[in-house]
C-alpha positions as semicolon CSV with decimal commas, in nm:
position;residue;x (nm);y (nm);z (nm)
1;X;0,000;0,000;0,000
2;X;0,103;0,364;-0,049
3;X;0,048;0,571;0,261
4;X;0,008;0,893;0,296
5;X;0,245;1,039;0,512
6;X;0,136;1,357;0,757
7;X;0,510;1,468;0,798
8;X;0,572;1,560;0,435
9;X;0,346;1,826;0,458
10;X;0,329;2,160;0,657
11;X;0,058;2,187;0,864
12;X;0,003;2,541;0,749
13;X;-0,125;2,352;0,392
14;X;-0,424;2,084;0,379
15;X;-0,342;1,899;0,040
16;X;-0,609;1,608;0,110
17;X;-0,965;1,619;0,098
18;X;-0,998;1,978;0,135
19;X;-0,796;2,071;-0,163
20;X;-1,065;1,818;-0,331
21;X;-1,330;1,940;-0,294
22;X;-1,221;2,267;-0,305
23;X;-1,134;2,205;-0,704
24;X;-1,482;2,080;-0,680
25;X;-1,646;2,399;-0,647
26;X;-1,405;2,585;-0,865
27;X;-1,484;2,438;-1,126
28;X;-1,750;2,494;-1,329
29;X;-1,638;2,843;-1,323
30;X;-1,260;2,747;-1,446
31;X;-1,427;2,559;-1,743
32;X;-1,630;2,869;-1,808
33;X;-1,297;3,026;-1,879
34;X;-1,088;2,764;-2,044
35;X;-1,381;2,758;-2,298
36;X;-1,357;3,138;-2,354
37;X;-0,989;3,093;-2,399
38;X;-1,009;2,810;-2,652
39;X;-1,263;3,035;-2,876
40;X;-1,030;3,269;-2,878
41;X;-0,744;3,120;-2,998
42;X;-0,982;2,973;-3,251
43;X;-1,079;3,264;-3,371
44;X;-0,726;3,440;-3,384
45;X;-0,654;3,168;-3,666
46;X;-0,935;3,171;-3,793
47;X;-0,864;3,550;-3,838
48;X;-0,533;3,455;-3,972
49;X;-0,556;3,196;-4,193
50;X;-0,878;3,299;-4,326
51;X;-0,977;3,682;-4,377
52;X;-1,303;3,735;-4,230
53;X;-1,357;4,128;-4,280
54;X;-1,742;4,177;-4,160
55;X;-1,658;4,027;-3,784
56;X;-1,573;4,323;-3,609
57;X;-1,241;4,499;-3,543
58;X;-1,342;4,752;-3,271
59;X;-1,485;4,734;-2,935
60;X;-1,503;4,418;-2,680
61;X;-1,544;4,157;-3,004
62;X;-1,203;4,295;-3,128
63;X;-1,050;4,124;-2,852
64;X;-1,081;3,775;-3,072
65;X;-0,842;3,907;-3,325
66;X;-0,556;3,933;-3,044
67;X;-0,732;3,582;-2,960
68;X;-0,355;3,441;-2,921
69;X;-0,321;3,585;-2,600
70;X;-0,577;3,333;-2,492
71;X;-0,299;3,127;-2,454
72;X;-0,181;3,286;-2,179
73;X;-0,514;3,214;-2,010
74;X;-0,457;2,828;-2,083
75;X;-0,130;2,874;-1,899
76;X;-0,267;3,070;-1,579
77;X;-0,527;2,775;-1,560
78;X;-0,302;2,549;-1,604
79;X;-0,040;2,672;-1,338
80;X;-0,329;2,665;-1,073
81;X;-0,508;2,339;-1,184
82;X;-0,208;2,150;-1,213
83;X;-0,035;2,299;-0,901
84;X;-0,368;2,189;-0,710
85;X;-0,325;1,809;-0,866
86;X;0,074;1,759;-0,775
87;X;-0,049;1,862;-0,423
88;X;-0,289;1,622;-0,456
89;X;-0,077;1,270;-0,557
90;X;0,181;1,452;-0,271
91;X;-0,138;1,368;0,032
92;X;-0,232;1,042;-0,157
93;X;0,089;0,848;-0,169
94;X;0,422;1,117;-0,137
95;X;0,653;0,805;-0,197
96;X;0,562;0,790;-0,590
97;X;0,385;1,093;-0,591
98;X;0,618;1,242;-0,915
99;X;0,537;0,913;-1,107
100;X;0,192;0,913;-1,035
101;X;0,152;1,283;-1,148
102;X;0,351;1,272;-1,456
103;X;0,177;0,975;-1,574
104;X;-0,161;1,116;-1,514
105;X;-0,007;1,443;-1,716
106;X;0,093;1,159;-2,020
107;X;-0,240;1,055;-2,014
108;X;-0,422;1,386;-2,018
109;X;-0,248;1,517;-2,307
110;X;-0,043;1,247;-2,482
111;X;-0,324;1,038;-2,678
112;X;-0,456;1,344;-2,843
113;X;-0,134;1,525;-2,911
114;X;-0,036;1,210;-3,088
115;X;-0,392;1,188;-3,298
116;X;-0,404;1,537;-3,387
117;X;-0,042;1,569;-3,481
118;X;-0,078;1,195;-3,718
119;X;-0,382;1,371;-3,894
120;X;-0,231;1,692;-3,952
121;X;0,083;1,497;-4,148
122;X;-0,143;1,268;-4,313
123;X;-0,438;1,528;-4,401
124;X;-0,239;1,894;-4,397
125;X;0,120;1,912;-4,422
126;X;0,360;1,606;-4,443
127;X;0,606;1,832;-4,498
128;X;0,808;1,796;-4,193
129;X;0,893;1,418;-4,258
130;X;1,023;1,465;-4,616
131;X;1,323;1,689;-4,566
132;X;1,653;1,568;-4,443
133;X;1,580;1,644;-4,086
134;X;1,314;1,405;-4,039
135;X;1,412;1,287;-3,732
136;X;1,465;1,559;-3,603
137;X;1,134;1,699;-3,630
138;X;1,030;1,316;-3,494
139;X;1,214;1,298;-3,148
140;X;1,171;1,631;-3,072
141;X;0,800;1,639;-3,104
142;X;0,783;1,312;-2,943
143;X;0,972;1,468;-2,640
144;X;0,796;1,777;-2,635
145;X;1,159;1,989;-2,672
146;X;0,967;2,047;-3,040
147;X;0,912;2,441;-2,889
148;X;1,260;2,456;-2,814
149;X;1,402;2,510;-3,177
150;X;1,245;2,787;-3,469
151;X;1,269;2,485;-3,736
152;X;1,072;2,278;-3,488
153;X;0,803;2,488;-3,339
154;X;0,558;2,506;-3,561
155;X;0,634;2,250;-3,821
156;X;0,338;1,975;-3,733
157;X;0,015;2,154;-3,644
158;X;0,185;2,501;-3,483
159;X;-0,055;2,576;-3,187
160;X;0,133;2,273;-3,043
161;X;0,442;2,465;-2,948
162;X;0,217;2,532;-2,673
163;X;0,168;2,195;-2,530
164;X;0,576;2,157;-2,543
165;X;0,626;2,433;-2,370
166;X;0,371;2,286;-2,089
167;X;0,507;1,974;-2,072
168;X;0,848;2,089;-1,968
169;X;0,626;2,304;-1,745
170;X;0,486;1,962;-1,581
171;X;0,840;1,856;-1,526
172;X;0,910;2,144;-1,357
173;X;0,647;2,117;-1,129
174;X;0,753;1,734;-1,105
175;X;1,108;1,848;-0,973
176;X;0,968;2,096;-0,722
177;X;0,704;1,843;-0,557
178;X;0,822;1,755;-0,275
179;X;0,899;2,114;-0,175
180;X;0,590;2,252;-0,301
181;X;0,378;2,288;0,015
182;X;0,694;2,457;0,147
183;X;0,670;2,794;-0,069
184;X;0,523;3,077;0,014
185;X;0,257;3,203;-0,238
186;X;0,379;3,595;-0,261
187;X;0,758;3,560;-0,296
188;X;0,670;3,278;-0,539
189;X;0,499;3,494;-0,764
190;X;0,702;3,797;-0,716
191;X;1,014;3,544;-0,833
192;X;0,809;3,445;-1,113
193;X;0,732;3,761;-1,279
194;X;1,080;3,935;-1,237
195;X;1,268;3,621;-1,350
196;X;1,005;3,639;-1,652
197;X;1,080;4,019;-1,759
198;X;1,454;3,926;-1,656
199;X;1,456;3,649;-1,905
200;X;1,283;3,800;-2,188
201;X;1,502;4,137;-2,205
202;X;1,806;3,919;-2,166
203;X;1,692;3,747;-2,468
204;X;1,592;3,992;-2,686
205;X;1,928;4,203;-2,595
206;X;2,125;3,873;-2,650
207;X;1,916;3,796;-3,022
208;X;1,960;4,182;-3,105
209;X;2,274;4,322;-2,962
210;X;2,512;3,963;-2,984
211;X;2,382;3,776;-3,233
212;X;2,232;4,039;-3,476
213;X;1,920;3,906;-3,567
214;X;1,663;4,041;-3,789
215;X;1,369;4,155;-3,639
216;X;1,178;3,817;-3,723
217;X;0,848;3,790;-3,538
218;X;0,993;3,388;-3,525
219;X;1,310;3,422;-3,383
220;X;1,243;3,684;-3,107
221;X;0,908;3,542;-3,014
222;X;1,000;3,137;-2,984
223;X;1,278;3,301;-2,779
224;X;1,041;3,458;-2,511
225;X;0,764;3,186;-2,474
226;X;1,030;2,920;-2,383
227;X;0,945;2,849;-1,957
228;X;1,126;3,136;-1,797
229;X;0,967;3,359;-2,014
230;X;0,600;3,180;-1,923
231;X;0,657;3,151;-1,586
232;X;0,515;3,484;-1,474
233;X;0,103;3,345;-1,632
234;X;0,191;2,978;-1,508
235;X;0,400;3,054;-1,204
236;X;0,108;3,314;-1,093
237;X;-0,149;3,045;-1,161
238;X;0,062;2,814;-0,924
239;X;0,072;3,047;-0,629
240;X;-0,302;3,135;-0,655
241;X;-0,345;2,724;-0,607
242;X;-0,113;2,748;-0,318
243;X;-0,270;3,079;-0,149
244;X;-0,649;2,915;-0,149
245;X;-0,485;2,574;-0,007
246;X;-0,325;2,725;0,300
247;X;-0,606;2,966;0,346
248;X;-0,881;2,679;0,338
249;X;-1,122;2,933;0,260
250;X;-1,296;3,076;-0,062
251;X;-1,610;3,308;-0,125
252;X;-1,780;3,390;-0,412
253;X;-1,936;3,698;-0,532
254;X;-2,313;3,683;-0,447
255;X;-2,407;3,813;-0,863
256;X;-2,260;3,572;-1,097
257;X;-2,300;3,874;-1,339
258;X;-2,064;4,106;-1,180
259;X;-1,744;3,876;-1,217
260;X;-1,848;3,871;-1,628
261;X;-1,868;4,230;-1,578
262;X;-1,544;4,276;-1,458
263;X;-1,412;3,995;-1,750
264;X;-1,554;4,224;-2,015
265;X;-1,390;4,534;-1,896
266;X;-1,041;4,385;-1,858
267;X;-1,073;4,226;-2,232
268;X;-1,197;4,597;-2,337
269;X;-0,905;4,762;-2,144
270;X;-0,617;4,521;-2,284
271;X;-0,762;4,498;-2,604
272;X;-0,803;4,863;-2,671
273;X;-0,407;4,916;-2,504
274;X;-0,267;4,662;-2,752
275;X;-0,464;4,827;-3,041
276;X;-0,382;5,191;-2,927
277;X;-0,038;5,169;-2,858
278;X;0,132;4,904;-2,982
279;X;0,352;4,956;-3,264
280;X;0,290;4,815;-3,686
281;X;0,612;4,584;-3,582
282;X;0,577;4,441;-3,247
283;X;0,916;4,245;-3,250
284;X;1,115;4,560;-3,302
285;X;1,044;4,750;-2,988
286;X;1,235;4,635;-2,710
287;X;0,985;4,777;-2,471
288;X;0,615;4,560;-2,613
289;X;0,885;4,267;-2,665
290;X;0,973;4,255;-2,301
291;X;0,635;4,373;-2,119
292;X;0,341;4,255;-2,359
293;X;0,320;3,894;-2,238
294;X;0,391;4,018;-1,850
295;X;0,056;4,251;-1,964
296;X;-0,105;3,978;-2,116
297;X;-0,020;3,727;-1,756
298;X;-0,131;3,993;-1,564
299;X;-0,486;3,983;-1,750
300;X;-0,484;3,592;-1,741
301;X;-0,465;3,605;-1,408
302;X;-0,696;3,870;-1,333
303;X;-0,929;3,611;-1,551
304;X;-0,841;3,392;-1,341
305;X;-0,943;3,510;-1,034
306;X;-1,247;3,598;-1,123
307;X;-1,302;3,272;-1,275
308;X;-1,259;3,167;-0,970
309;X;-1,552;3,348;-0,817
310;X;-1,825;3,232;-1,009
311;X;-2,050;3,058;-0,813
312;X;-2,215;2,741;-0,930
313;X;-2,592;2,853;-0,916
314;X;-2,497;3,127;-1,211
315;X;-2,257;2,957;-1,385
316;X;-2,438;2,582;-1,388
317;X;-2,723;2,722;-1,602
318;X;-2,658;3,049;-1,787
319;X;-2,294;2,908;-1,882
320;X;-2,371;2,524;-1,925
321;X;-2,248;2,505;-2,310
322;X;-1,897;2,733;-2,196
323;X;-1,895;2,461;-1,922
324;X;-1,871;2,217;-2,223
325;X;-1,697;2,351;-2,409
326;X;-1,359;2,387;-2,139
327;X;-1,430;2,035;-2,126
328;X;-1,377;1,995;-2,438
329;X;-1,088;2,268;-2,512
330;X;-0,794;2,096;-2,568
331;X;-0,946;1,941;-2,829
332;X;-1,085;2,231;-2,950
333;X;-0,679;2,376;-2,968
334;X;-0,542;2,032;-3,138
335;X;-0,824;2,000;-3,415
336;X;-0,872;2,398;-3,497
337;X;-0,600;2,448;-3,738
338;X;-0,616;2,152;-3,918
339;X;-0,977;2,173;-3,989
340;X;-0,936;2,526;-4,093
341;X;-0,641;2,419;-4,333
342;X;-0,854;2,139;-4,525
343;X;-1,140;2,419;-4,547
344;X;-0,929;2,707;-4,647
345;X;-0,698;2,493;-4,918
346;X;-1,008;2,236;-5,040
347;X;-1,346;2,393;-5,042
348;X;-1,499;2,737;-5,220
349;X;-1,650;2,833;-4,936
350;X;-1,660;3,194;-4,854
351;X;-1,519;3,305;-4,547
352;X;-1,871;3,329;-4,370
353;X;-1,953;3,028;-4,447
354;X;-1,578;2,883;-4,404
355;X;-1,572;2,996;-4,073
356;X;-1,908;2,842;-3,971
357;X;-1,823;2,529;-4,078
358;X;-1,437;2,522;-3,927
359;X;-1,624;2,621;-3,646
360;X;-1,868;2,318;-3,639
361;X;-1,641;2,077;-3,717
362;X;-1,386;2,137;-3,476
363;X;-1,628;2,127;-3,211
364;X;-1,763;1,808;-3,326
365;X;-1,416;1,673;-3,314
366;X;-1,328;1,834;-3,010
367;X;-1,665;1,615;-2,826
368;X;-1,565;1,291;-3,016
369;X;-1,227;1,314;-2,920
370;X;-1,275;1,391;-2,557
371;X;-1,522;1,079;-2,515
372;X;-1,365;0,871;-2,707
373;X;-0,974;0,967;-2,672
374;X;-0,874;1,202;-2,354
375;X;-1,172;1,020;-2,142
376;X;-1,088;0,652;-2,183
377;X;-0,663;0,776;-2,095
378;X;-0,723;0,956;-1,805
379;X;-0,975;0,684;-1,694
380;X;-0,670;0,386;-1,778
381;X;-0,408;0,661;-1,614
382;X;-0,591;0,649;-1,254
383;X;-0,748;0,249;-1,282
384;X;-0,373;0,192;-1,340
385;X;-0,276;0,376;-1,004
386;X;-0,557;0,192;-0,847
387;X;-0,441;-0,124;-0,925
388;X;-0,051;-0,036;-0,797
389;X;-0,164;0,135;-0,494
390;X;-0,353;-0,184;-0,416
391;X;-0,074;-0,433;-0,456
């Protein structure tokens, strides 16, 4: 049997059934967001791949053409739902409590990745197996180190770079386990965001001043979304999880409607800053290179947060399809580009109609995918922990 034991584990944080239950009720109200964030990114490239001049550019719907930044959002969630998990396995059974979190990690995002990725080379783009680094492109997608190199990033199915990035995130968070109950939520964060802007001006200084590079939006950006430059949305998202589990507490607004309110108003704010004042070339300022994504954290978090306060009686009924679709989101970010590829390069359709169908279709294989794929892995990922915990 693994038991848990109580001396791993500060007193001043409850990582067992509290923590539980506490996801529990957060919930609905996290999916409400991941579903907002993987519409936006679906609409960014559906912007981008596809022009689509009649949606609008200006006021709170123009925030879906800077829809990228809804990545960010993917990563605060991430940093606080997976912080709240590696507690978790750490109360269940500390002795194997990296191997049981990494695995359950494989098995949340491995069977899909995999899918998504085959049908893109056999569908799309086979591109990236035919030229004589082949191999290359293989092992380092397989080990999610595909983010880590500009030939490699965004060679099979791009918004994977993403998932790379997050994996190497997970192992992070692996290394750290055993100390995590032992930080302290503020300095964490603090740490987070300075090593973050640190990183990224050391980078673009480095790329600009050292290696002379041309102001490519590829070479300056792959260089700042690498993990220190993502740790001040995912590192933020982690201390949150942290903070809630030592308090033990958490209240929610008493009008579901005012945390949307609040939503809208920082999407209108950052939306209408990035328009306003952000320059034709992003990649050439040193100033948006360096700050932008700490900007765009800061709003993921703020998203976050307020996420975090919706309470269940608003969100269970007025917000039951957003609900479904976080469920279904990362499916919703594997399938999008592909499907919009096929459309774009193999039908007539005009870009109304192109974009209702990409739309349809990627949520259609977003739901089969995540009952037929991600459900049945995570399912085999914890009857398989079952089973060793038992014996």
């Amino acid at each position: 049997m693994l038991a848990a034991r109580s001396d791993t584990v500060p007193s001043s944080i409850d990582t067992g059934s509290h923590l539980s239950s506490q996801q529990d009720s957060d919930l609905q109200g996290l999916h409400v967001l991941r579903g907002f964030a993987a519409l936006s990114v679906l609409l960014f490239h559906l912007f981008y791949l596809v022009p689509w001049p009649v949606f609008p550019g200006q006021g709170p719907l123009a925030w879906f053409r800077l829809g990228g930044f809804g990545v960010s959002i993917f990563f605060a969630l991430s940093g606080f739902v997976v912080t709240q998990a590696a507690l978790r396995e750490l109360a269940a059974h500390p002795e194997h409590a990296r191997a049981a979190f990494m695995l359950k990690r494989v098995a949340r995002i491995m069977p899909l990745y995999l899918l998504t990725s085959a049908c893109f080379l056999v569908l799309v783009d086979a591109g990236a197996l035919r030229g004589g680094d082949a191999w290359f492109q293989l092992v380092t997608h397989l080990s999610f180190t595909h983010s880590l190199f500009s030939t490699s990033i965004g060679s099979i199915n791009g918004p994977t770079w993403s998932i790379g990035v997050e994996f190497q995130l997970y192992l992070l968070v692996a290394l750290l386990l055993p100390w995590l109950p032992r930080l302290r939520p503020l300095p964490l964060a603090v740490a987070c965001v300075i090593l973050s802007v640190l990183y990224r001006a050391a980078v673009y200084l480095f790329q600009r001043d050292v290696l002379a590079l041309p102001f490519s939006d590829l070479n300056y950006w792959v260089a700042s979304v690498q993990v220190p430059g993502s740790l001040d949305t995912f590192g933020v998202g982690a201390a949150i999880a942290l903070a809630r589990a030592r308090s033990g507490t958490h209240r929610y607004w008493p009008n579901w409607w005012l945390p949307l309110l609040a939503m809208a108003a920082v999407l209108s704010l950052f939306t209408s800053l990035v328009k306003r004042f952000a320059p034709p070339y992003l990649w050439a300022n040193f100033g948006w290179t360096v700050l932008l994504l700490s900007v765009a954290a800061a709003m993921a978090i703020a998203l976050l947060a307020l996420a975090m306060r919706l309470p269940n009686a608003g969100v269970s009924r007025a917000h039951r399809p957003f609900i479904y679709l976080g469920t279904i989101s990362y499916g919703v970010y594997l399938w999008h580009v592909p499907v919009i590829t096929l459309l774009k390069n193999h039908t007539p359709l005009a870009p109304n109609l192109l974009a209702l169908a990409a739309i349809s279709i990627t949520l259609v294989l977003a739901a089969l995918s995540w009952h037929c794929v991600e459900q049945p892995a995570i399912a085999w990922a914890r009857r398989w922990l079952a089973r060793r915990s038992r014996g």
